[in-house]
N, C-alpha and C positions, 0 to 999 in steps of 0.2 A: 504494500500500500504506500501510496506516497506520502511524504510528511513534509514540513516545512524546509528541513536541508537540503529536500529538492530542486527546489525554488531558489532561483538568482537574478538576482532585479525582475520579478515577474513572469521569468522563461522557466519551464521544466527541465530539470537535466537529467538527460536518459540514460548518462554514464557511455552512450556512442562517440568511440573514437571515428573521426573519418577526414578525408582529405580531401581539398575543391581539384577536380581535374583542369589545365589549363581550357577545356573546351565548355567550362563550367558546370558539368556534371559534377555527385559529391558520392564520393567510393566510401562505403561504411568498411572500417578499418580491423575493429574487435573493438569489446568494450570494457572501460578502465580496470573493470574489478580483473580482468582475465589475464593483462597485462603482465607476465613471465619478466623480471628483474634479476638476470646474470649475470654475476661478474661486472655491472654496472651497464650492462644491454639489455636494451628493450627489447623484449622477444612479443611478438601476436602472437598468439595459441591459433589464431584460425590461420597465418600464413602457415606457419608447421604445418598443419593439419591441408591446408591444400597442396602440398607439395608429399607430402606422403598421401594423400589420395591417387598421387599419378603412378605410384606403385602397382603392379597389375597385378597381385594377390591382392592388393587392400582392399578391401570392399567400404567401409566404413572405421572413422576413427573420432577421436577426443584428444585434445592435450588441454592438460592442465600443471598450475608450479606446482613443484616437492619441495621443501625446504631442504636445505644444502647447506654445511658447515661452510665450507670453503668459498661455493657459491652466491649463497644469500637465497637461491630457488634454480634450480634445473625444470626442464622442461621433464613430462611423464608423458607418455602416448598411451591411450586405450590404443587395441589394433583390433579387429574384426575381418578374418580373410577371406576372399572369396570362397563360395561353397568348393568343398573338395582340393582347397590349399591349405598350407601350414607354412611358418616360417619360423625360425630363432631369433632371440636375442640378439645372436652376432651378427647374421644376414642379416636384418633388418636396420643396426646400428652401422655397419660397412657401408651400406645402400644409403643409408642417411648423411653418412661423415662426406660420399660421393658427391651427392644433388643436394643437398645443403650450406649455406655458412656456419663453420665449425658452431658456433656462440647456439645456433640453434637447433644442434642437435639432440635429441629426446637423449637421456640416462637412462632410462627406465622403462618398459615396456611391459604390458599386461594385456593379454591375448585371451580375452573374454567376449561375449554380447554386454554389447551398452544397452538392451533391453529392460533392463532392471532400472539403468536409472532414468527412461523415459516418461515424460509428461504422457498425457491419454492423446495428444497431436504430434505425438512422437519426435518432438525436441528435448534435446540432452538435458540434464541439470546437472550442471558442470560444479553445484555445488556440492554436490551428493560425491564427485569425484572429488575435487579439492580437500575436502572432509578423508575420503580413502586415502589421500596421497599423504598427508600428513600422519599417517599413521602408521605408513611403509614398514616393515622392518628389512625388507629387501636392499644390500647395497645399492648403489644406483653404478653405472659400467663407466669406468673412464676411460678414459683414451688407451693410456698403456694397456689396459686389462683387454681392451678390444684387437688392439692391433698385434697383442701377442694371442688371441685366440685365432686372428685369420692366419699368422703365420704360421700357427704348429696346423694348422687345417692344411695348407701347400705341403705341409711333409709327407 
């Protein structure tokens, strides 16, 4: 429900990030609360997640932050693979470290149905994830720990 902290000089705020294109269209960006803060970069949870949608196993995904010592918050990806695919941890983090900027790589990856945590209009509540990610006891994958799983995989 909306409450007065909504309200600024008489506008509502939706918490929508977005950007004027120079053709003056306005591209909705993600919105504040989603905003992923690594290492002092701003990460979108929806650009991650459009860029792991171009994966041809993924059928459906979510990212949301995990809190991180080091970090201040790492990126977590739900994954959902196409019917009659499967992937790991490390293909999936390799595939990522590829077609991504390092900064925006998922640590973490959880290969379930986002079903559970769907609205009855079958949009996520990416709270209901945020609340999971915080609670991880799962390390989250760093770099070295990945790049020494593809290498002994070449042997």
């Amino acid at each position: 429900a909306a409450t007065a902290k909504d309200f600024r000089d008489g506008v509502f705020n939706t918490g929508d990030l977005a950007v004027m294109c120079l053709d003056g269209y306005i591209q909705l960006k993600d919105r504040s609360k989603d905003i992923i803060i690594s290492g002092g970069e701003n990460i979108s949870t929806l650009e991650v997640e459009s860029l792991l949608l171009k994966h041809p196993k993924i059928m459906e995904t979510a990212v949301v932050a995990r809190p991180d010592e080091k970090w201040g918050e790492t990126p977590v990806a739900w994954i959902v693979c196409t019917p009659g695919e499967s992937m790991t941890d490390e293909a999936i983090y390799q595939w990522c470290k590829e077609n991504m900027p390092r900064f925006m790589v998922p640590r973490t990856f959880v290969f379930e149905s986002l079903e559970k945590v769907k609205t009855s209009t079958g949009k996520v509540q990416k709270h209901v994830l945020r609340a999971e990610a915080k609670k991880m006891t799962k390390p989250p994958m760093s770099i070295s720990s990945a790049d020494d799983v593809r290498k002994a995989a070449k042997l």
